[in-house]
Every structure is written in structure tokens, then in C-alpha cells.
C-alpha positions in Angstrom: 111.0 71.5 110.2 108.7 73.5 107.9 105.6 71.8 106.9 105.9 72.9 103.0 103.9 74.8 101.0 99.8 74.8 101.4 96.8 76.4 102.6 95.7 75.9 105.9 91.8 76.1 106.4 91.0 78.2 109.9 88.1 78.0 111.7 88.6 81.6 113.0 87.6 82.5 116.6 85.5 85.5 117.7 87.9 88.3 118.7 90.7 87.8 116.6 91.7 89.3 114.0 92.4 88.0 110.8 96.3 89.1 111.1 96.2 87.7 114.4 95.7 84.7 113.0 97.9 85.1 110.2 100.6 85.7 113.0 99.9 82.7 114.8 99.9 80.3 111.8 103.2 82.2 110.8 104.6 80.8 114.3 103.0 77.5 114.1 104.5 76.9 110.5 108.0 78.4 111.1 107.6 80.8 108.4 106.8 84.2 107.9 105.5 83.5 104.6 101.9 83.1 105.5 99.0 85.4 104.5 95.0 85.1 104.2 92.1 85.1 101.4 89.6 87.5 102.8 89.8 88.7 105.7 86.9 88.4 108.9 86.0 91.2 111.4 87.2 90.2 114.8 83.7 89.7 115.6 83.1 86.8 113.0 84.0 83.4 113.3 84.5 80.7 110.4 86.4 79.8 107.3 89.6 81.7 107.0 91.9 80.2 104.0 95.5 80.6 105.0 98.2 80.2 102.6 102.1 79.1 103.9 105.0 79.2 101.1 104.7 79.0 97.3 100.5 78.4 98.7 100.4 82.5 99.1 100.2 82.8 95.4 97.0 81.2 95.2 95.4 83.7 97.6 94.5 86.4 94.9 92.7 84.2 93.3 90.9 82.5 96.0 89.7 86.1 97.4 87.9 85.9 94.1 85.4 83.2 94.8 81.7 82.7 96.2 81.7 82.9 100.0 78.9 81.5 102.3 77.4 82.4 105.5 75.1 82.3 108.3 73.8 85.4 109.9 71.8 86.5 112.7 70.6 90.0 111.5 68.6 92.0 114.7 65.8 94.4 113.5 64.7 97.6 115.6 68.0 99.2 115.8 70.7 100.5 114.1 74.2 100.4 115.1 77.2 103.3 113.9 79.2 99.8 112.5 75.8 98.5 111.4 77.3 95.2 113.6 77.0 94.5 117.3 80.2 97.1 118.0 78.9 99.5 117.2 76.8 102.0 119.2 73.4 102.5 118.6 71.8 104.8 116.5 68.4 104.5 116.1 65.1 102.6 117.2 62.1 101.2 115.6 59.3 99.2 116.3 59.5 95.8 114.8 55.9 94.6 115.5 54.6 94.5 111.9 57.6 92.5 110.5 56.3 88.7 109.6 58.0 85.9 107.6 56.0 87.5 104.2 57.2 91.0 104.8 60.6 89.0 105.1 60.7 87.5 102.0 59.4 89.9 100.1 62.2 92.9 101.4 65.3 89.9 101.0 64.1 89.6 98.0 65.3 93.0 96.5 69.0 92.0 97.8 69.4 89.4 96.1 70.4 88.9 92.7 73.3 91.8 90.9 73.0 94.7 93.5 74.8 98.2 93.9 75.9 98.0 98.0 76.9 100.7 99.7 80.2 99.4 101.9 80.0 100.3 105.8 82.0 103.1 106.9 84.2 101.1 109.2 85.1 98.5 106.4 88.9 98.3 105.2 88.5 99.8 102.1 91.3 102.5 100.7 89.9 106.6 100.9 93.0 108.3 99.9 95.6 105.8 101.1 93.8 105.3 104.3 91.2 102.9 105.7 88.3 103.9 105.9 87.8 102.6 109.4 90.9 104.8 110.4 88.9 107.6 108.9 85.8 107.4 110.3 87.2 106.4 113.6 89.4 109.6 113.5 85.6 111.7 113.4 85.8 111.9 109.0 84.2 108.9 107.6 84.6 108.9 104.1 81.3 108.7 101.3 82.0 105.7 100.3 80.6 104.7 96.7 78.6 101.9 95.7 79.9 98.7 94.4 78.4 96.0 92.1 77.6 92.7 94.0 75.9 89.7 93.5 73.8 88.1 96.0 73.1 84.0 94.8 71.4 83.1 97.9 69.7 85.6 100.5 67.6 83.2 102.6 65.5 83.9 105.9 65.0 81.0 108.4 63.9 81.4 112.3 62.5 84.6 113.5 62.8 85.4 116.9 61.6 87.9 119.2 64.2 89.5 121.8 62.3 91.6 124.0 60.9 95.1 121.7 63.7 93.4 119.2 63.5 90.7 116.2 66.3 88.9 115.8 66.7 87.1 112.2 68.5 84.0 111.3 70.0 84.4 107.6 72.4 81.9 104.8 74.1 84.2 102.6 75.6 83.2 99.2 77.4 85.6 97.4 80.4 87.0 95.1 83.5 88.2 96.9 83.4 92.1 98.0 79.8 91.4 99.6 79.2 93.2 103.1 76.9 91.3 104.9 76.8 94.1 107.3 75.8 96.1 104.6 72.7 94.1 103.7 71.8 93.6 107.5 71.4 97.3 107.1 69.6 97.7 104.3 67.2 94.9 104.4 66.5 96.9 108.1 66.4 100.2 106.5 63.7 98.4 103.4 61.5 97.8 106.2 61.3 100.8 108.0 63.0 98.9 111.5 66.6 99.3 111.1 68.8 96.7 111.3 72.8 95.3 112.0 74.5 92.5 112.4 74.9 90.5 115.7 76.2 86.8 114.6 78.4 85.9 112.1 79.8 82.6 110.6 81.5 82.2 107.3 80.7 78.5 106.6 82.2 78.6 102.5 85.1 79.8 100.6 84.8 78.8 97.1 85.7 74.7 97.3 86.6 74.8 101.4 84.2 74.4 103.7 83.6 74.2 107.5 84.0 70.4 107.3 87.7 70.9 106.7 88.3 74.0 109.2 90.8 73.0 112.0 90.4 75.3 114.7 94.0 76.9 116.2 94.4 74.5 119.0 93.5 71.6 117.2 96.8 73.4 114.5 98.7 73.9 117.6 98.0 70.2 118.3 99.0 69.2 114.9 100.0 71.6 112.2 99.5 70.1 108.8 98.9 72.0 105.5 96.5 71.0 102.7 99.4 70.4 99.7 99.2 72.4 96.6 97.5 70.2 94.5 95.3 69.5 96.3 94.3 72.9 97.2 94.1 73.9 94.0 91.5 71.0 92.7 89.2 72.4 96.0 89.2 75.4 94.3 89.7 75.3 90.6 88.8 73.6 87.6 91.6 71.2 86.1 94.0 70.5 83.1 96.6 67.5 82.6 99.7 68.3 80.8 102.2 66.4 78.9 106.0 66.5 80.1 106.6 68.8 77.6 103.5 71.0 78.0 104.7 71.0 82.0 108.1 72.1 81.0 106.3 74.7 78.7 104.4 76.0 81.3 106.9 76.0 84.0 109.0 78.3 81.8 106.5 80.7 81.2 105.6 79.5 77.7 102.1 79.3 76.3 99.8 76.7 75.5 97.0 75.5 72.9 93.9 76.4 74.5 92.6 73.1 76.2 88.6 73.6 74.7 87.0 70.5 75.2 90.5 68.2 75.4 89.9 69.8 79.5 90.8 67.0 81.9 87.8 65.1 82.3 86.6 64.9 86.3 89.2 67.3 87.5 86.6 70.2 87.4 86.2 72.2 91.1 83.5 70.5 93.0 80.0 72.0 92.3 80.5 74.1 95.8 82.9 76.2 94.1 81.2 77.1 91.0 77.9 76.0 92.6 76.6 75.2 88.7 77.0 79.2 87.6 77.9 79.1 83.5 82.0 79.4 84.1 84.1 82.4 83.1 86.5 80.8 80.1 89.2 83.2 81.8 88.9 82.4 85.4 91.8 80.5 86.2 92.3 76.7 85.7 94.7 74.4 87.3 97.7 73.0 85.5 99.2 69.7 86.7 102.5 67.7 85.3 102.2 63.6 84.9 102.9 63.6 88.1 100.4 65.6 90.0 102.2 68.2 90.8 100.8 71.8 90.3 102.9 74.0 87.5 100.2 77.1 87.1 97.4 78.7 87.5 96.7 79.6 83.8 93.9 81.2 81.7 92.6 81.2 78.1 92.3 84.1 75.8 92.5 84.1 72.1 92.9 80.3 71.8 95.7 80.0 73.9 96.7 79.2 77.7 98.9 81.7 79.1 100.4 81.1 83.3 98.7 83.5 85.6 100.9 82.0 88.3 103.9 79.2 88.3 104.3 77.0 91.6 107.1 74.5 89.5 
């Protein structure tokens, strides 16, 4: 029996893929409906939002929002993946690097940045990955992007042989490449620098503490309901019968302004106290509970982005 529509919050293994586990959840939950907001290299572990049924609509929206992480960034070497697969491409010493010189070079990633992606990221060259490409002996130029960094912190430093290894919490916008700024903050201080751990602990409202891992799913397979998913994730709006039926049609809506549903905003981890888009999405529900939309306001009116009714 099919356990409904949902998201399903993953605490990903090392050495999977993101599909993989999209595959596996799609055999778990009898249902080849199933799909992922933002995917994880194989080597990272962590929070992978899954989405079963009417739930994969939601996804877009969630690959939108702030992710969190903890890194271990290794200085004095620089790898062609600029991550622990990669091979090695250059050395430095790492024997002037201190806590100050630390601070001071995170620092200048954090904040709105222009990031180079890495050359074995999925991004499209052409109709092709770039990872394809550069795998197949032409990596692409790949452009800078816009990012924002809200949180670039340095904690333990430790020493690993002629190495320094790094312990990092990332907070930033979705499209960040941590394995980009692993790089770069190696390259700012003269060392090199990739990535060797990696733990995604935050997507927007869901966090480790409600990751199941895939045999604890295989032990029992539950899905987080709709509603529910989408007040972990979005700020909220009560309708009226009629407004639901509205809504459920397609219609459009007075612009809620300040009428919002009082205590149905996102927790503060989602928006972590950042001034709110007014056209970021917000979550419609009926008397009952039940999510209608995903809608957004523009020009004094609340039009569906997305109906689950």
C-alpha cells in the first residue's frame, strides 16, 4: 500500500548517489514518483529532501532555500575535483596559516560573492554536464555565478602531517559550491585547498534531527504529510471554504498583507530572520488543514504557483 504523498527527509550515506537514493525510496514507497531537492556528491553525507507523489511539486521550490553544512576543508594541496576524488595537483606549505590568517581570508567569502562552479559539477555546457565534459579531457569555462555566503565559520585547526586540515559551518543560498570555496579560501592564502568531509546538516526548515537514515526507512517507511512539509518550509495562509475552492481552481486571491495567518510563519531556521521576499512562496491551507497551493503575491493579489487539492 502506498504511503501517500510527502517528503521523506534522508540522511544520505557516503557513496551514493543522490539517484541512488532516489531509486531506493522509489522501491521503498511503491512508486516511481519520487525525486530530490538538491542533490549531494556521492562523497557527501546528510540532509537529502525526498519528495513521493503530489510532494514532488514542492521540490522546485525547496531547491530554492538556505542550506547548511559542516566541512572539513584540507590546506596544502589542491585536488583536479577540488574534493578528496580528485587527484592532486599542487602542494604548498601550510606552516604560516593561523586561526587570524583564517578569519581574515573566510572573511572575503562571505557575504554576496561571484563563485566560480568546479569543473566536475552538474551544471549544463551545451546540453552536457560538465563533469561528462571535463571527464571526457574538455572541461568547459565555466562562468561565475552570484552567491551568498550568510555564515562562513572556522572552528578546529588541525595539523595532518605537512597538511592542515580545517573544520568549517557553512550557511548559504542554494547554488553554493562548497568545494568551490574550499578552493578558493586555499588559493586566498597562497596553500591550496579542497574538500575532504562533507555533511549537509540544513535544508531550509528540515534538519538533521528529522533525517531517517535508509535502513531505519527500510525498517519503517513513513512520509512527512504535505502539510506538514510545507509549514517546515514556508510561511503560512488560512483560507476560507470559498477562498480554498478559489484557489483549488486556479482562481486568484486578495493579497493576504497583514490579514497573514498569525503563527503559521516557517520556523526561524528557514528564513533564519533574513527581511522575506513578498514573492517567495507561501502556503495555502483549507479549514481543514489540508494544503491547496503554493501561492505568491504580486500586484495586490495571490496567484497559485502550485495546487496539491
Amino acid at each position: 500500500m502506498s504511503p501517500g504523498s510527502g517528503l521523506v527527509i534522508v540522511d544520505k550515506p557516503g557513496g551514493m548517489t543522490s539517484h541512488d537514493v532516489v531509486a531506493r525510496i522509489r522501491r521503498l514507497a511503491g512508486t516511481r514518483k519520487v525525486g530530490h531537492a538538491g542533490t549531494l556528491d556521492p562523497m557527501a553525507t546528510g540532509v537529502l529532501v525526498v519528495g513521493v507523489e503530489k510532494a514532488t511539486r514542492l521540490l522546485g521550490y525547496l531547491t530554492l532555500t538556505e542550506k547548511e553544512y559542516a566541512a572539513t576543508i584540507r590546506l596544502g594541496q589542491s585536488t583536479s575535483t577540488d574534493d578528496a576524488e580528485g587527484e592532486i595537483t599542487q602542494t604548498a606549505a601550510v606552516s604560516g596559516v593561523n586561526q587570524a590568517l583564517l578569519t581574515a581570508a573566510v572573511a572575503r567569502f562571505t557575504g554576496e560573492i561571484s563563485q566560480v562552479p568546479p569543473s566536475v559539477s552538474a551544471i549544463k555546457v551545451g546540453g552536457q554536464r560538465a563533469y561528462r565534459l571535463t571527464r571526457a579531457g574538455a572541461a568547459p569555462e565555466l562562468a561565475a555565478r552570484p552567491v551568498t555566503v550568510y555564515e562562513f565559520t572556522v572552528g578546529e585547526l588541525r595539523p595532518a602531517g605537512d597538511l592542515l586540515d580545517v573544520d568549517a559551518t557553512v550557511r548559504c543560498s542554494s547554488g553554493t559550491y562548497i568545494r568551490a570555496l574550499a578552493r578558493d579560501l586555499g588559493a586566498a592564502l597562497g596553500t591550496g585547498g579542497h574538500l575532504t568531509q562533507l555533511r549537509r546538516t540544513r535544508v531550509g526548515g528540515y534538519g538533521l534531527d528529522q533525517a531517517r537514515t535508509l535502513d531505519q526507512l527500510a525498517d519503517r517507511f513513513e512520509v512527512l504529510p504535505l502539510a506538514q512539509a510545507a509549514a517546515a518550509a514556508f510561511p503560512g495562509r488560512n483560507l476560507s471554504a470559498d477562498e480554498a475552492r478559489r484557489l483549488a481552481n486556479g482562481g486568484r486571491l486578495a493579497a493576504a498583507g497583514d490579514d497573514a495567518a498569525p503563527g503559521e510563519a516557517a520556523p526561524d531556521d528557514a528564513g533564519r530572520g533574513h527581511v522575506p521576499d513578498p514573492r517567495a512562496p507561501t502556503a495555502a491551507y483549507a479549514p481543514d488543514g489540508t494544503l491547496v497551493a503554493l501561492v505568491t503575491e504580486e500586484s495586490g493579489q495571490a496567484r497559485p504557483l502550485v495546487v496539491f487539492a
